[in-house]
ZARO-943238 format. One record per residue (C-alpha): residue number from 0; residue in three letters; x, y, z. Coordinates in nm, 4 decimals, always signed. Layout:
<pt resi="NUM" resn="ala" xx="X" yy="Y" zz="Z"/>
...
//
This chain:
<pt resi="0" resn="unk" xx="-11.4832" yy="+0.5859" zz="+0.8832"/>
<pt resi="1" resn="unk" xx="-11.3692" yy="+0.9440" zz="+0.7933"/>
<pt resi="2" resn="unk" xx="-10.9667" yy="+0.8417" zz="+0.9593"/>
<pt resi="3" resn="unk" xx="-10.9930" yy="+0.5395" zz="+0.7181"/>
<pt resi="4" resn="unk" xx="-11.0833" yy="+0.7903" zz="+0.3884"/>
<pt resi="5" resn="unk" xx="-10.7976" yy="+1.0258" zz="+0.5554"/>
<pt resi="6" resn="unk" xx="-10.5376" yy="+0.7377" zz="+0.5296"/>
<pt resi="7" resn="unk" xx="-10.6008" yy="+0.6035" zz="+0.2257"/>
<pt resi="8" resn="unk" xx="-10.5510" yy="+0.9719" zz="+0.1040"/>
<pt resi="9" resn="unk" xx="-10.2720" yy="+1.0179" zz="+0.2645"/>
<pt resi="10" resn="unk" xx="-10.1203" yy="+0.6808" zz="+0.1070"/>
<pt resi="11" resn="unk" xx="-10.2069" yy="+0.7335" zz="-0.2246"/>
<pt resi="12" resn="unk" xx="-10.0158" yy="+1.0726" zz="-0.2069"/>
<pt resi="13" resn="unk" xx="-9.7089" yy="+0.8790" zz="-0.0491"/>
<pt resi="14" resn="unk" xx="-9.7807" yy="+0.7018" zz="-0.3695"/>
<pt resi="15" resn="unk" xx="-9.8247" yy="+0.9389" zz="-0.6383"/>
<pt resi="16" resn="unk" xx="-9.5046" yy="+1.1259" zz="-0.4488"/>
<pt resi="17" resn="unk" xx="-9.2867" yy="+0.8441" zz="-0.4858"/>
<pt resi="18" resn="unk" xx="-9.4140" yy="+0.7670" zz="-0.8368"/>
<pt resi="19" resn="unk" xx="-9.3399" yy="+1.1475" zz="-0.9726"/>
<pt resi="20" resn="unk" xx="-8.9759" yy="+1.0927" zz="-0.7822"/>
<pt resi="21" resn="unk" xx="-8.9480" yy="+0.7927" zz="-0.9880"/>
<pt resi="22" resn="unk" xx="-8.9938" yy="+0.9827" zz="-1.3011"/>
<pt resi="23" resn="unk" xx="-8.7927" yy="+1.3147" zz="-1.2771"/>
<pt resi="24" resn="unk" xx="-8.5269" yy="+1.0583" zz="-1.1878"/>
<pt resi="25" resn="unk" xx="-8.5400" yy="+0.8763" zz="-1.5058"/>
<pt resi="26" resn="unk" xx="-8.5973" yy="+1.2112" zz="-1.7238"/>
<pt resi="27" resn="unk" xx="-8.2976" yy="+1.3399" zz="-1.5497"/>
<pt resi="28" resn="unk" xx="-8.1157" yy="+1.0261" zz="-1.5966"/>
<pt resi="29" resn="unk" xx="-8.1824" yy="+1.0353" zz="-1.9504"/>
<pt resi="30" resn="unk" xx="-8.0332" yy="+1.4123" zz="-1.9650"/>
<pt resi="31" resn="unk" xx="-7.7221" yy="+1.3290" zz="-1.8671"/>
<pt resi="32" resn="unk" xx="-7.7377" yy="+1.4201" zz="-1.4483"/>
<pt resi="33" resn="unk" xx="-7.5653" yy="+1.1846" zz="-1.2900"/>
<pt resi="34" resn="unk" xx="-7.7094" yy="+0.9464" zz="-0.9964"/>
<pt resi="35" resn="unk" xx="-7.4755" yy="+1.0686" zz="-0.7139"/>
<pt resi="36" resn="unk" xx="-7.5273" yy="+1.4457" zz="-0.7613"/>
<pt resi="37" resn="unk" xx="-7.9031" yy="+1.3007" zz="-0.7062"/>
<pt resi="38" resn="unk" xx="-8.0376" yy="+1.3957" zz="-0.3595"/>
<pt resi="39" resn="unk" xx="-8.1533" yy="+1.0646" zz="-0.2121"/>
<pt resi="40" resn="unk" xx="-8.5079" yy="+0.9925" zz="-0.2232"/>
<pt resi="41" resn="unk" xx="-8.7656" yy="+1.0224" zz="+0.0550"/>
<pt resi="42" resn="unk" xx="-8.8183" yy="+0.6434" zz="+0.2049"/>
<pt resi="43" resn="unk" xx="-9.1623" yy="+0.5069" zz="+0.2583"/>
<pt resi="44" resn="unk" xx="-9.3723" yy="+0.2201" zz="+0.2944"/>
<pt resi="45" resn="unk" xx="-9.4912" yy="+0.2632" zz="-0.0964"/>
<pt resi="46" resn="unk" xx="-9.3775" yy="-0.0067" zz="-0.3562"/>
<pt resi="47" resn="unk" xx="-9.1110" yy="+0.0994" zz="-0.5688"/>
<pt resi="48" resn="unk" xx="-9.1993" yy="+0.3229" zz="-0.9182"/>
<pt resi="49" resn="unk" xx="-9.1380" yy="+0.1025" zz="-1.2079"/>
<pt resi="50" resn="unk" xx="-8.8832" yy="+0.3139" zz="-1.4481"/>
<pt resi="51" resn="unk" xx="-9.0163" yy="+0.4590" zz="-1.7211"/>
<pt resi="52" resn="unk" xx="-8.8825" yy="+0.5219" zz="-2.0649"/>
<pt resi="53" resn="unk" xx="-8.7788" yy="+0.9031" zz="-2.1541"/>
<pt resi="54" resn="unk" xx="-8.8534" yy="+0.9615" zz="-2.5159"/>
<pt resi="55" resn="unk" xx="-8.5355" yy="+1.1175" zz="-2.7138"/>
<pt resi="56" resn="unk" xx="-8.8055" yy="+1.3945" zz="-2.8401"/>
<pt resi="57" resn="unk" xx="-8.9083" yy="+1.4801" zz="-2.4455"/>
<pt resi="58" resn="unk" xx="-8.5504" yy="+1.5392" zz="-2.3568"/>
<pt resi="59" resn="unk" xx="-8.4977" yy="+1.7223" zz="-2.7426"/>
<pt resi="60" resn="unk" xx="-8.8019" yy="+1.9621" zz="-2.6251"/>
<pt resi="61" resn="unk" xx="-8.6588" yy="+2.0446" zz="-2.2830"/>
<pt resi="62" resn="unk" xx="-8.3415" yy="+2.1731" zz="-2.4161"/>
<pt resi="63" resn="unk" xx="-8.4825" yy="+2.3308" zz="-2.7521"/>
<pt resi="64" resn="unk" xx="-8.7245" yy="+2.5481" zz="-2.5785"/>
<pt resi="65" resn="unk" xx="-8.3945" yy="+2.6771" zz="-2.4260"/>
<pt resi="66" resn="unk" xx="-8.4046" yy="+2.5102" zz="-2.0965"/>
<pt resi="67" resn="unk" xx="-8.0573" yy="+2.3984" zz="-1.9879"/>
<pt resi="68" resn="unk" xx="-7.9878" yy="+2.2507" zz="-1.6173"/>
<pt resi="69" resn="unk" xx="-7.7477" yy="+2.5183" zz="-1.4306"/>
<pt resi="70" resn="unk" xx="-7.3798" yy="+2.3672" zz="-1.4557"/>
<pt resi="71" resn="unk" xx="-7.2034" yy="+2.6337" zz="-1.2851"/>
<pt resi="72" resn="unk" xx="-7.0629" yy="+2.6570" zz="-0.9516"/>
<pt resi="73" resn="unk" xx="-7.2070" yy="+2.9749" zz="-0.8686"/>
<pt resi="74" resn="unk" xx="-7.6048" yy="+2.9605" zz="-0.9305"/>
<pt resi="75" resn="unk" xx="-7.8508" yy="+3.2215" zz="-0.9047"/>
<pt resi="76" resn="unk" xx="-8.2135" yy="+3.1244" zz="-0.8002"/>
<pt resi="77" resn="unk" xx="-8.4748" yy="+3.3784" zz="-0.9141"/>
<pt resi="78" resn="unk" xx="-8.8451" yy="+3.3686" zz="-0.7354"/>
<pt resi="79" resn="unk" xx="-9.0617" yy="+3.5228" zz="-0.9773"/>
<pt resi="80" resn="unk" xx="-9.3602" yy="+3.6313" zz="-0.9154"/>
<pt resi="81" resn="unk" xx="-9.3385" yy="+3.6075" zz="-0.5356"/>
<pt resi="82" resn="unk" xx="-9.6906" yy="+3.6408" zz="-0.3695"/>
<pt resi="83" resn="unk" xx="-9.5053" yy="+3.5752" zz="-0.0014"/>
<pt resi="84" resn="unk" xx="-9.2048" yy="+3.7096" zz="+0.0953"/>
<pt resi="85" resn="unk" xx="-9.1696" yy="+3.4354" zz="+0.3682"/>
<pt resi="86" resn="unk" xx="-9.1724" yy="+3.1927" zz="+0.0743"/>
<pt resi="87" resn="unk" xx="-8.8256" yy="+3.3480" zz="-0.0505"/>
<pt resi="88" resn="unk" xx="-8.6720" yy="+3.2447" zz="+0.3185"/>
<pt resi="89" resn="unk" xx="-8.8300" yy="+2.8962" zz="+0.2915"/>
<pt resi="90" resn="unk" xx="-8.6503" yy="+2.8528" zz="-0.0613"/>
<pt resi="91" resn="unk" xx="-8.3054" yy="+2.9855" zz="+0.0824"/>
<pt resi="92" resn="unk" xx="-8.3853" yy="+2.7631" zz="+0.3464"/>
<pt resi="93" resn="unk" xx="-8.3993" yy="+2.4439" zz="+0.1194"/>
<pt resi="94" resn="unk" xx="-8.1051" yy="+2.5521" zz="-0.0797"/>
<pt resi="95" resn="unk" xx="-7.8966" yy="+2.5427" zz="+0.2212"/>
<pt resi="96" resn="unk" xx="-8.0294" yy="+2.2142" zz="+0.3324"/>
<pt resi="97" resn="unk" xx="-7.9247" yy="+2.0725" zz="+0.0147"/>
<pt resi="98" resn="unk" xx="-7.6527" yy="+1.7950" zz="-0.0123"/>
<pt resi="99" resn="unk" xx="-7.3917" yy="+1.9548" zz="-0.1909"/>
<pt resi="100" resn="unk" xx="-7.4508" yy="+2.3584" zz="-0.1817"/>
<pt resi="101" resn="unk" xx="-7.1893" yy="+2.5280" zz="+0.0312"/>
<pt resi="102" resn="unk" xx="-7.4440" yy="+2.8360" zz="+0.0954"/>
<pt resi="103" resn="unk" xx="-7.7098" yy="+3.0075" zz="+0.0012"/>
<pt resi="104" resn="unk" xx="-7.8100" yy="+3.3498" zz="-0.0016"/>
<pt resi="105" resn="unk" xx="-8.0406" yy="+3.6216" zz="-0.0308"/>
<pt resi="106" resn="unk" xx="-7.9373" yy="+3.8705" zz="-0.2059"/>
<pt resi="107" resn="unk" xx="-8.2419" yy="+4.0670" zz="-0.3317"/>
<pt resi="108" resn="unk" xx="-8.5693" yy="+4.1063" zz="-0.2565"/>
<pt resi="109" resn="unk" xx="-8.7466" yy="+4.2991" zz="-0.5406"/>
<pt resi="110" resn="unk" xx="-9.1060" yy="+4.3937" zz="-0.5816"/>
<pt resi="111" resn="unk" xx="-9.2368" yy="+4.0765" zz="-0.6956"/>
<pt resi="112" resn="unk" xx="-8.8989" yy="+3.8669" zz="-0.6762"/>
<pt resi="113" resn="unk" xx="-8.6446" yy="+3.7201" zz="-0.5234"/>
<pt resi="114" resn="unk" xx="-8.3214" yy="+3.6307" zz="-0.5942"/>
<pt resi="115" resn="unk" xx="-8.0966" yy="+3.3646" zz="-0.4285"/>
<pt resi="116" resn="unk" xx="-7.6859" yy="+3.2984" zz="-0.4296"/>
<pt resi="117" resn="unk" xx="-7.6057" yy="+2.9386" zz="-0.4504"/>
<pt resi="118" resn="unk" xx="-7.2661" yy="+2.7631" zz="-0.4100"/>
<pt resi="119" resn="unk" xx="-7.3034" yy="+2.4319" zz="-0.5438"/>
<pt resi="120" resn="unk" xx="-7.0940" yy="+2.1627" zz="-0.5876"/>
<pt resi="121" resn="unk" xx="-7.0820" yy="+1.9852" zz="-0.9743"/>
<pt resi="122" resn="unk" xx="-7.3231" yy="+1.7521" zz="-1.0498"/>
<pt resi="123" resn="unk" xx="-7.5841" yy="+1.9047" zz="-0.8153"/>
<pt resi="124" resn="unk" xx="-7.9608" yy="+1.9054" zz="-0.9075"/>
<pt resi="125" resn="unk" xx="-8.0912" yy="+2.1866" zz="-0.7561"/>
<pt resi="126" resn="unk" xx="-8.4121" yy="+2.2104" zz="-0.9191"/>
<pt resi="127" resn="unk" xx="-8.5093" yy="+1.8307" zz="-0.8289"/>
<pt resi="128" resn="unk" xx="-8.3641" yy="+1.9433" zz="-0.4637"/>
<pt resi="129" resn="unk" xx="-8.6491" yy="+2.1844" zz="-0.4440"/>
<pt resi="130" resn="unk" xx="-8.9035" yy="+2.0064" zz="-0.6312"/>
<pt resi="131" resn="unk" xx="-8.8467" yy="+1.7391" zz="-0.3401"/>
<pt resi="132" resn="unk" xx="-8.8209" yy="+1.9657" zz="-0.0269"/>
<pt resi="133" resn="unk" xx="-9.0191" yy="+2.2735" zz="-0.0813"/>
<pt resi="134" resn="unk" xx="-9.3786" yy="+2.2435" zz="+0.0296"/>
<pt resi="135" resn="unk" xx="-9.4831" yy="+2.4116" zz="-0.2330"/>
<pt resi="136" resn="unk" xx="-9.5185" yy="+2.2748" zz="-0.6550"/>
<pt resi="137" resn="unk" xx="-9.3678" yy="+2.5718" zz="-0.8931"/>
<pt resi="138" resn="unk" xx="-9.2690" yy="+2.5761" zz="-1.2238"/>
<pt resi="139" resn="unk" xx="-8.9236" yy="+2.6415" zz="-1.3409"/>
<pt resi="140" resn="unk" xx="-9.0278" yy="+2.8728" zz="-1.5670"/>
<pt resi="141" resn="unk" xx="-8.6245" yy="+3.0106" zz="-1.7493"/>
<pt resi="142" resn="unk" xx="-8.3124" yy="+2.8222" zz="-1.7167"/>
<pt resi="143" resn="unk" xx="-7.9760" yy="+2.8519" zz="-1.8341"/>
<pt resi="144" resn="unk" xx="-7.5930" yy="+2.7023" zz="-1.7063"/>
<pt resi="145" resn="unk" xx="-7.6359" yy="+2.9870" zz="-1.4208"/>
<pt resi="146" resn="unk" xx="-7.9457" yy="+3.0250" zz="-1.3005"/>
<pt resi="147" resn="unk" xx="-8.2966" yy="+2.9086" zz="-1.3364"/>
<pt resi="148" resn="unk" xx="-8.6578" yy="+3.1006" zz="-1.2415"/>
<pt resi="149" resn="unk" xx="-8.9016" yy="+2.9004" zz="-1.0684"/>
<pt resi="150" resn="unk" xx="-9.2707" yy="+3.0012" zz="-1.0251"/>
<pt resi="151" resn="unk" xx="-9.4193" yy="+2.8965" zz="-0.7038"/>
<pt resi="152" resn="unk" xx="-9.7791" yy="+2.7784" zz="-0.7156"/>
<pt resi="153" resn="unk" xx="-10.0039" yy="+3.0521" zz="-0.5394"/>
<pt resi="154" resn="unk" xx="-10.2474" yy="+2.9246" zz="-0.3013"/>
<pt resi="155" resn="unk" xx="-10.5920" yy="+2.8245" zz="-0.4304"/>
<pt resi="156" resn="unk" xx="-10.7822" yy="+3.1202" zz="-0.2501"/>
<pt resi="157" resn="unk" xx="-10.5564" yy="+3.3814" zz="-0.3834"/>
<pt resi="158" resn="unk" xx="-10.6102" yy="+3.3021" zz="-0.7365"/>
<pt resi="159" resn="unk" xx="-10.8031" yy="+3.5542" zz="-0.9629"/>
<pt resi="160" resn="unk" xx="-10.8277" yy="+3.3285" zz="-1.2643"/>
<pt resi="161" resn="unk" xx="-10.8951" yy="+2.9314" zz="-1.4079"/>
<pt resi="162" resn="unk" xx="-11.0796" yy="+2.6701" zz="-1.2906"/>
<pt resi="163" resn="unk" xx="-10.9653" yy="+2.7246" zz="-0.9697"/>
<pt resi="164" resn="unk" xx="-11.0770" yy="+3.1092" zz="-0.8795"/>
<pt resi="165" resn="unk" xx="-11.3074" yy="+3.2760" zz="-0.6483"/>
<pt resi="166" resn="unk" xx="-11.6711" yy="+3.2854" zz="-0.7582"/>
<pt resi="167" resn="unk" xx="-11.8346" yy="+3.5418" zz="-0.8439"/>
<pt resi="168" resn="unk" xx="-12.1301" yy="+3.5496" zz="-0.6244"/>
//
């Protein structure tokens, strides 16, 4: 009974995966990345995500909070805050495995960042690269036609505050 509960877990994450796949896709559709740049998505036995509609005022947020998707050729990807150093080698590490980037690099490791040299090609997504190969959520949390910072999620146990901390028993 408990394998039964473990796959139908494990589906409805296949699920939700594909369905959050399905939407970046159509948010970055609707800003303008174009489908070949796209890294291809991750097959599996769930039913495909219907497209959904972008509003014009989701996509008029995202760039007037001053996010901008990186456009140049060079790209620099900053970790920051980095709670595990290993994490920085896993990101370099996804970069490179990334249709389109020529290399990647680390070039600095720095108290509590990182910061990674990209080649890309044009029309590369890095960010929904990452957001698709890392094993890890972040947030991308500054962007320009450069660079962009992600945040990595820190692991539940090492969290001091929210919902989600240790108690204080």
């Amino acid at each position: 009974m408990a394998k039964t509960r473990k796959k139908d877990i494990l589906r409805e994450i296949r699920e939700l995966r594909h369905e959050l796949s399905g939407r970046l896709d159509a948010l970055e559709e609707h800003l303008g990345v174009s489908s070949s740049s796209r890294s291809k998505p991750i097959t599996n036995s769930a039913p495909a995500a219907p497209s959904l509609p972008v509003e014009a005022s989701t996509a008029d947020k995202f760039t007037n909070a001053g996010f901008q998707l990186p456009t140049d050729r060079d790209v620099k990807v900053i970790i920051r805050p980095l709670h595990d150093l290993s994490m920085a080698r896993i990101v370099e590490q996804a970069l490179a495995e990334t249709e389109g980037v020529e290399n990647s690099n680390l070039r600095e490791l720095r108290g509590d960042s990182a910061t990674i040299d990209a080649r890309v090609d044009e029309g590369v997504s890095l960010i929904t690269s990452l957001r698709r190969k890392l094993p890890v959520a972040f947030d991308v949390t500054d962007s320009d036609k450069g660079s962009f910072t992600i945040a990595l999620a820190q692991p539940v146990g090492q969290r001091t505050d929210g919902v989600a901390g240790p108690d204080a028993t």
